[in-house]
C-alpha positions in Angstrom: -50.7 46.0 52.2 -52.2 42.8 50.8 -49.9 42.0 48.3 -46.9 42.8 51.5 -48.8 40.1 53.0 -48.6 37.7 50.1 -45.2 38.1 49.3 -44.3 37.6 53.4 -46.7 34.3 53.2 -45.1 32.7 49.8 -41.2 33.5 51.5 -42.6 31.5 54.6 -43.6 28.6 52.4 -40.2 28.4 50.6 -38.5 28.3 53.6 -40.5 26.1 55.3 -40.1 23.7 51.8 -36.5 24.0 51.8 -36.0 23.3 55.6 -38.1 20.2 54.7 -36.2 19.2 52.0 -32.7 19.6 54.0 -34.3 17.8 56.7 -35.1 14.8 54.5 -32.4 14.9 52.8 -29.5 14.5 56.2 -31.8 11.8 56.9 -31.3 10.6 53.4 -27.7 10.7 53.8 -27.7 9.1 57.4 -29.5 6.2 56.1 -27.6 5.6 52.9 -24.9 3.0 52.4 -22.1 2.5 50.7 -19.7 -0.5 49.8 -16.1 -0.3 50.7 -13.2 -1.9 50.8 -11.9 -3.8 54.0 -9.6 -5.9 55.0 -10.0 -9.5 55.4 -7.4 -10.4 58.1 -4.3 -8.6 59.5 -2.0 -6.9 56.8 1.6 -6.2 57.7 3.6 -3.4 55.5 4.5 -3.2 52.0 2.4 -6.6 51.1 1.8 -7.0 47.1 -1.5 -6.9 46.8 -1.0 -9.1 43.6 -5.0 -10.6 43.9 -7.2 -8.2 45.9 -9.6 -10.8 46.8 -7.3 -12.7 48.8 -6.7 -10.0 51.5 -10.0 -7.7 51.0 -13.2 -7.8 50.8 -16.3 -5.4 50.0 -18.9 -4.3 53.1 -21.9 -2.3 53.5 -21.8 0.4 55.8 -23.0 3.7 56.5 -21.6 6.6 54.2 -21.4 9.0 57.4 -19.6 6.6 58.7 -16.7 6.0 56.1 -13.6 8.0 55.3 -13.9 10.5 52.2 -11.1 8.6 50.4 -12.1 4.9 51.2 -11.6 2.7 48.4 -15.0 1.4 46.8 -13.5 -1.1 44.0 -11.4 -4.2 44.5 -10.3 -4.1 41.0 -8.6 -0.7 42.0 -5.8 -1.4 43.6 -4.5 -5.1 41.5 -0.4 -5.0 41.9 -0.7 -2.3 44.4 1.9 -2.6 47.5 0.0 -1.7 51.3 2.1 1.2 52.8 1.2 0.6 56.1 0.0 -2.3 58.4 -3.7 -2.8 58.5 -6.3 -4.4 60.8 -8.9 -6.9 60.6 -12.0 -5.3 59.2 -10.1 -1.4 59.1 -11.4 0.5 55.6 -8.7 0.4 53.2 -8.0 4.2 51.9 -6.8 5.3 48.8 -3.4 7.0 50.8 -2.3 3.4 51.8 -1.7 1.9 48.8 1.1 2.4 46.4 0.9 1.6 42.7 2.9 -1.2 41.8 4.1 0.1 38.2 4.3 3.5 38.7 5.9 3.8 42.4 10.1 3.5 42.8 12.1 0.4 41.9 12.0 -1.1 45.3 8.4 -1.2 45.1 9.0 -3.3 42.2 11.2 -5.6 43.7 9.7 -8.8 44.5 10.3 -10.2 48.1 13.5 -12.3 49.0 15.2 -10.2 45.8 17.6 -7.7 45.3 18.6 -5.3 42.1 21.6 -5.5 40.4 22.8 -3.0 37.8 25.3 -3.9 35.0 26.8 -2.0 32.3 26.0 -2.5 29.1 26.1 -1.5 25.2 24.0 -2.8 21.7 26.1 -5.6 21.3 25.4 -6.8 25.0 21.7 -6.1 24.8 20.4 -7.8 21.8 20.4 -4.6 20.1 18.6 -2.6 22.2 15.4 -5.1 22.9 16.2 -6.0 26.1 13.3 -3.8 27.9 11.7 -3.8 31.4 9.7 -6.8 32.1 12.0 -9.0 30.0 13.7 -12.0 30.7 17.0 -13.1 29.9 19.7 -15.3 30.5 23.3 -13.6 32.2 26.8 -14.6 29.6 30.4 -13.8 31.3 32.8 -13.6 28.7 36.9 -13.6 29.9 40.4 -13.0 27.4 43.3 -14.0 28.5 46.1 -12.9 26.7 46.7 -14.7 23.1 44.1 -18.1 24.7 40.8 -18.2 23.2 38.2 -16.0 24.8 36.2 -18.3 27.5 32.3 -17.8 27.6 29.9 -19.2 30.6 26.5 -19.1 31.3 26.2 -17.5 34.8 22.7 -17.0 35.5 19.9 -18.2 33.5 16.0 -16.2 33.6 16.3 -13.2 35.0 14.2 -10.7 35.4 14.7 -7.2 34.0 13.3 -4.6 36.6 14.6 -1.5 34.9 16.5 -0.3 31.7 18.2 3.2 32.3 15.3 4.8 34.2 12.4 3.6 32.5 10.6 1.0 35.1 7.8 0.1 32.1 8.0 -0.8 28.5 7.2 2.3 25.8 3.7 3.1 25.8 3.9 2.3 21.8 5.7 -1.2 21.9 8.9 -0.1 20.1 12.4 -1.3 21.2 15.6 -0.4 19.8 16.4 1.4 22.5 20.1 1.3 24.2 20.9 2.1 27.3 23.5 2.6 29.8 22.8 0.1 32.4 20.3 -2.7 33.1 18.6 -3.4 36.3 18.5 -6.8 36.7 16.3 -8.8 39.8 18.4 -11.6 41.5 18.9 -13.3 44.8 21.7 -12.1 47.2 23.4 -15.4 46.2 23.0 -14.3 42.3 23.9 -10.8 43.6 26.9 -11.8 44.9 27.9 -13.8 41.7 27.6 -10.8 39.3 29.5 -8.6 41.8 32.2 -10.9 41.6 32.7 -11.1 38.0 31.6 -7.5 37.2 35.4 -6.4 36.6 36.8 -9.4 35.1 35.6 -9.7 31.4 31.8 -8.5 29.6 28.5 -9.6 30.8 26.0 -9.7 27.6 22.4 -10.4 27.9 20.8 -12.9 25.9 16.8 -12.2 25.3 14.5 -15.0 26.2 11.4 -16.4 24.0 8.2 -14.8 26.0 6.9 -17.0 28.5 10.3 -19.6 28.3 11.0 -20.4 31.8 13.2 -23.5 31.3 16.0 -23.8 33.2 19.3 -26.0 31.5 21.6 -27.5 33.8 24.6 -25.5 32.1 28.2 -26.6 34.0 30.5 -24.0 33.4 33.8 -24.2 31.8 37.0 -25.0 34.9 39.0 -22.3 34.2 42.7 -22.6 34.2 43.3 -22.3 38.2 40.5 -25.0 38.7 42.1 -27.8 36.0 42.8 -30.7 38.7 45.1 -33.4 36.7 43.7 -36.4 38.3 46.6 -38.6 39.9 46.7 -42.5 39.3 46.6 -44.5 41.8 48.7 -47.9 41.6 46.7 -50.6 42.1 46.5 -52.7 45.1 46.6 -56.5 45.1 44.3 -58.1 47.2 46.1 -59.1 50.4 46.1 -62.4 51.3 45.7 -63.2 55.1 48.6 -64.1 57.1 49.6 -67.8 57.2 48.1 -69.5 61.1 50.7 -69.3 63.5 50.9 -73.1 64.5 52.5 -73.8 67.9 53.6 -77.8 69.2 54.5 -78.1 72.9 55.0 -81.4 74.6 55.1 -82.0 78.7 56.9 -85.4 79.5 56.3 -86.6 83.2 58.1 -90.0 84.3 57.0 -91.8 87.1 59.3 -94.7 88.2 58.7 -97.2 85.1 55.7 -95.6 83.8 55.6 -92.3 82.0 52.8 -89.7 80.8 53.0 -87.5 77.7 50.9 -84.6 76.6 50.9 -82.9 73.8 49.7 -79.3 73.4 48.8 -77.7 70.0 47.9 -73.5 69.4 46.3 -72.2 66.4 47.5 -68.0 66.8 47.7 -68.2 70.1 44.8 -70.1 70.5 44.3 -73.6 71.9 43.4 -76.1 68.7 43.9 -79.9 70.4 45.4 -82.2 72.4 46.5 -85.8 73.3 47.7 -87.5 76.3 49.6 -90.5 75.9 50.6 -93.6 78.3 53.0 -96.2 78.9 51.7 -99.7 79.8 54.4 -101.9 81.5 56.5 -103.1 78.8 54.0 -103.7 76.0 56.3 -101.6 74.2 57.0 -97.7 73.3 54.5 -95.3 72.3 54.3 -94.1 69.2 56.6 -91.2 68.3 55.5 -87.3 68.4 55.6 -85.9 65.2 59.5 -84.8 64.4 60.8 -82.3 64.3 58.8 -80.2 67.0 61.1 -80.1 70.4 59.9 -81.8 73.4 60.0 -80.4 76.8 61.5 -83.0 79.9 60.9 -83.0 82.7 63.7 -83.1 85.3 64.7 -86.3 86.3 63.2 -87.6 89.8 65.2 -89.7 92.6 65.3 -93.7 91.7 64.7 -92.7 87.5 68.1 -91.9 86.5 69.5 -92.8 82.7 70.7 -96.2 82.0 74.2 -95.3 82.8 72.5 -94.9 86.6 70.5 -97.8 86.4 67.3 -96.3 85.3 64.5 -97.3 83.1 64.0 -94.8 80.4 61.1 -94.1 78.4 60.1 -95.2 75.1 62.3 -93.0 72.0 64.8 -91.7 74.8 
């Protein structure tokens, strides 16, 4: 009966240790805290998250409190694209983030771009080394007929997105690989250039030197539609200015003996000078107006008629 009791007594001690221990420990766990990571400001959709420290942060809080699959580590999620919009302060969790390298091509694509596939073959693709994350520079190539073939740079460093399927260089660093197509990342504008050339000749793509980002201001060749001959214009003498339109008028009026004459002058229609001449008594005749510039008489009054009538004329008449 004693050793009943004994047993019944130890059980009760175990029991009462473990409900202790559980006890302790969800207070433990209540108490305990975590760092997370959390949004700095307001996130809209599909953002690169190309450095995490610009748009996150890490924050203490309570590890009841948190979601299971919160991220913990900044580091974590470097090139990662946000799926969906986020708030200021909301826990960033590991189901809204897409990996960068290893999510589709338009996760890929940077923003403002588009991706362009071309056709191509070994000779086009430097033998097979043009690989994803390359950069290269976009040759058009056109025949016509017996002419010499006609080659133009079209677009100059390019990113290549995608060869075939493969989004990511071989794991072991060989090339020598050819493929079908190349995806290339260009502006619409860019888009639109290769679109339009696609059909007419062979695009080739010439690998660039690692980390060569110049840009040479390369002029393509007129083709034969776009040959202006440029026209000669004759040349122009200067032209000299009209000669002045010099007007004389002269107004003659008589008055008995005496007699008054002016003598109006225009420069193009406008007035230049003017003199006014007199007779006095018989001291003699004026002198005459320049010749050979008509005068204009006056009409003859009553008691001044020409000599024939008995009149005095004037001076030159």
């Amino acid at each position: 009966m004693k050793s009943k009791t004994m047993i019944l007594m130890v059980v009760a001690v175990v029991c009462g240790l473990a409900a202790s221990y559980m006890t302790s420990r969800l207070l433990a766990d209540r108490n305990e805290k975590v760092k997370i990571v959390v949004a700095k400001k307001k996130l809209n959709s599909w953002v690169r998250i190309k450095n995490p420290d610009d748009f996150f942060e890490l924050e203490e809080r309570a590890k009841n409190d948190i979601p299971r699959n919160a991220v913990t580590k900044l580091e974590s999620i470097k090139d990662f694209f946000l799926i969906k919009g986020i708030e200021q302060g909301e826990v960033l969790v590991s189901d809204n983030v897409l990996d960068g390298g290893k999510g589709n091509l338009d996760a890929k694509i940077s923003p403002g771009k588009r991706a362009v596939a071309v056709q191509t073959s070994q000779r086009t693709v430097a033998g097979g080394h043009v690989l994803p994350n390359s950069h290269v520079d976009v040759l058009h190539t056109v025949k016509k007929g017996d002419k010499e073939p006609e080659c133009r740079v079209l677009l100059q460093n390019i990113l290549v997105v995608a060869v075939d399927l493969a989004m990511s260089k071989p794991d072991d660093g060989r090339g020598g690989m050819v493929p079908a197509t190349v995806t290339l990342e260009v502006t619409p504008q860019e888009a639109m250039i290769l679109s339009k050339v696609v059909d007419m000749g062979s695009i080739t793509l010439s690998l660039r030197p690692i980390g060569d980002n110049t840009v040479e201001n390369l002029a393509p060749p007129p083709t034969p539609a776009e040959k202006v001959v440029a026209k000669t214009e004759p040349k122009q003498e200067p032209k000299s200015p009209p000669p002045d339109q010099i007007e004389k008028k002269t107004l003659l009026i008589l008055n008995g003996s005496q007699w008054t004459r002016a003598t109006f002058i225009t420069r193009n229609g406008e007035p230049a000078e003017y003199t006014v001449e007199k007779s006095s008594g018989d001291s003699g005749p004026p002198a005459p107006a320049p010749a050979p510039v008509p005068e204009l008489k006056a009409p003859p009054r009553p008691g001044n008629a020409p000599r024939e009538q008995g009149g005095t004329p004037p001076p030159g008449q």
